[in-house]
C-alpha positions as CSV (number, residue, x, y, z in Angstrom):
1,X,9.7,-8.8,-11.6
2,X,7.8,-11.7,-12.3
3,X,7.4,-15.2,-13.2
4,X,5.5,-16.5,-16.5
5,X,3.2,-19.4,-16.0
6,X,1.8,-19.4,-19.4
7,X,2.2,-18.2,-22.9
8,X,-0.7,-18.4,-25.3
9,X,0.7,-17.6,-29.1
10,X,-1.9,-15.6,-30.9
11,X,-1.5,-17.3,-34.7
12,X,-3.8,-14.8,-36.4
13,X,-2.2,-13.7,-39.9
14,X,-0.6,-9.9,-39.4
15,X,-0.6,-10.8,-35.6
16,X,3.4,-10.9,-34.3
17,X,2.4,-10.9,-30.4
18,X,0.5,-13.2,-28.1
19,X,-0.9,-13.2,-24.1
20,X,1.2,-14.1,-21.7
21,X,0.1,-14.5,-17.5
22,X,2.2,-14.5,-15.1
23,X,2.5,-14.0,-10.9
24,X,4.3,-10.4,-10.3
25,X,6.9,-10.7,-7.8
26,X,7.8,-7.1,-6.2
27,X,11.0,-6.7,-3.1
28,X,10.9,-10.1,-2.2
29,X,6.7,-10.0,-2.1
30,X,4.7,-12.4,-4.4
31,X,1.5,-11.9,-5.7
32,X,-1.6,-15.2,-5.1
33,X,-2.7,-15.0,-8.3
34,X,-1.1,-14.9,-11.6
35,X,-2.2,-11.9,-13.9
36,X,-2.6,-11.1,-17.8
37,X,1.1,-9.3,-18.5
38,X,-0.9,-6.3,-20.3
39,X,2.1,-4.0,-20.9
40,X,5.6,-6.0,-21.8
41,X,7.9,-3.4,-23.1
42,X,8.3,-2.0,-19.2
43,X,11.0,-3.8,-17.4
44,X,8.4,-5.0,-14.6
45,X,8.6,-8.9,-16.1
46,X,11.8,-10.4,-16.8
47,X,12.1,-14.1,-17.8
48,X,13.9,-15.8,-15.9
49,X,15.9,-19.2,-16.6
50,X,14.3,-22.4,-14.5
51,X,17.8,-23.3,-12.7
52,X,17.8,-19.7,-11.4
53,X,14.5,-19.3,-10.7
54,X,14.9,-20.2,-6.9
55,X,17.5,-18.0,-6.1
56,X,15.4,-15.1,-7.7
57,X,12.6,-15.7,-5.7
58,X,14.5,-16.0,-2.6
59,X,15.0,-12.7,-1.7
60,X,15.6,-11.5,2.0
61,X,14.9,-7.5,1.7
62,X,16.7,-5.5,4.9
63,X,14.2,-4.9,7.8
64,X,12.1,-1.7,7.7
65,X,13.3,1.1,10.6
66,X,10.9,2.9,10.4
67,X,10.1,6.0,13.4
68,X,6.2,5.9,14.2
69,X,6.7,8.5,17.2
70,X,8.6,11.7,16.5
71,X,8.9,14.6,18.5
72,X,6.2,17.5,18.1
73,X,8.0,21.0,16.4
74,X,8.5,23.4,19.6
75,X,5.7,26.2,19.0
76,X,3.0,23.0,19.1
77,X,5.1,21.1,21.6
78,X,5.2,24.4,23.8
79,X,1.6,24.9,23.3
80,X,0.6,21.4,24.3
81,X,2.6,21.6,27.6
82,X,1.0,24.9,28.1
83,X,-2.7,23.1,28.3
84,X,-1.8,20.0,30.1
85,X,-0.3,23.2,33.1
86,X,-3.6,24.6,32.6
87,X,-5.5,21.8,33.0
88,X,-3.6,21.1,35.8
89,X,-1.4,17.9,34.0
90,X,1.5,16.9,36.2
91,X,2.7,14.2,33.7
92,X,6.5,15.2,32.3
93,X,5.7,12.7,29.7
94,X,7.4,14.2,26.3
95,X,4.3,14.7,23.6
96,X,5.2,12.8,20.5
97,X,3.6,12.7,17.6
98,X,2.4,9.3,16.0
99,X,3.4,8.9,12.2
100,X,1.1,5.8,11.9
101,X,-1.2,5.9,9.4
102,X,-4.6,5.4,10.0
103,X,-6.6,3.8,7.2
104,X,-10.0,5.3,6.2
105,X,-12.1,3.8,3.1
106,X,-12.8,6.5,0.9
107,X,-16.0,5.1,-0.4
108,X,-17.4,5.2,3.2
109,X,-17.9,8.6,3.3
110,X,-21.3,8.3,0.9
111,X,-22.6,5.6,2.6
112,X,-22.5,7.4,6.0
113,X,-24.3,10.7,4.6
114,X,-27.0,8.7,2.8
115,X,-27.4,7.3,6.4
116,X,-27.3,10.5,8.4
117,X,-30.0,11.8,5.9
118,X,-32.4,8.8,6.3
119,X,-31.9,9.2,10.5
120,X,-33.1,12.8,10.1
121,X,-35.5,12.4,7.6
122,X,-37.0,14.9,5.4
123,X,-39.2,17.3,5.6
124,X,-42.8,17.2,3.5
């Protein structure tokens, strides 16, 4: 959902539409800028009157449980325990896997190979 700051009416003759920006307000989560409404006939903007604008916009969303540790499955967990004992680990700590995800820029990845090339250099 959204709101519309402004409206710009296309007067062209044949022309029955017009531009329309507006800032896109998503589970209680506003966007910083406003934004050309490309697409209206999806039920993503909704205009909505002034008096109850407020009350739109003041949404409290429930808080996010989310786990970020779970348990490992029992082969792995079994074959975890059996290293640390090998490696001679006396911890009884329980392994536990971490759900978090890590972020990684996919358009890194070039920009480290063209640097690994240029540290090896190439052969004449």
């Amino acid at each position: 959902m959204g709101s519309v700051l402004t409206i710009l009416p296309l007067v062209l003759q044949n022309l029955d539409h017009g531009r329309a920006w507006g800032i896109l307000t998503f589970k209680g989560k506003s966007e910083e800028t406003a934004r050309e409404i490309e697409q209206v006939m999806y039920h993503d903007w909704r205009l909505v009157p002034k008096h109850e604008e407020e009350a739109f916009t003041a949404f409290t969303g429930k808080a996010e449980d989310r786990l970020n540790l779970v348990p490992y499955p029992p082969l792995l967990r079994a074959m975890i325990l059996a290293e640390r004992q090998k490696n001679g680990d006396t911890s009884v700590e329980e392994p536990l896997l971490n759900l978090e995800r890590t972020r990684m820029r996919p358009w890194d990845y070039p920009a480290k190979q063209e640097t690994k090339g240029r540290a090896k250099g190439t052969p004449v």
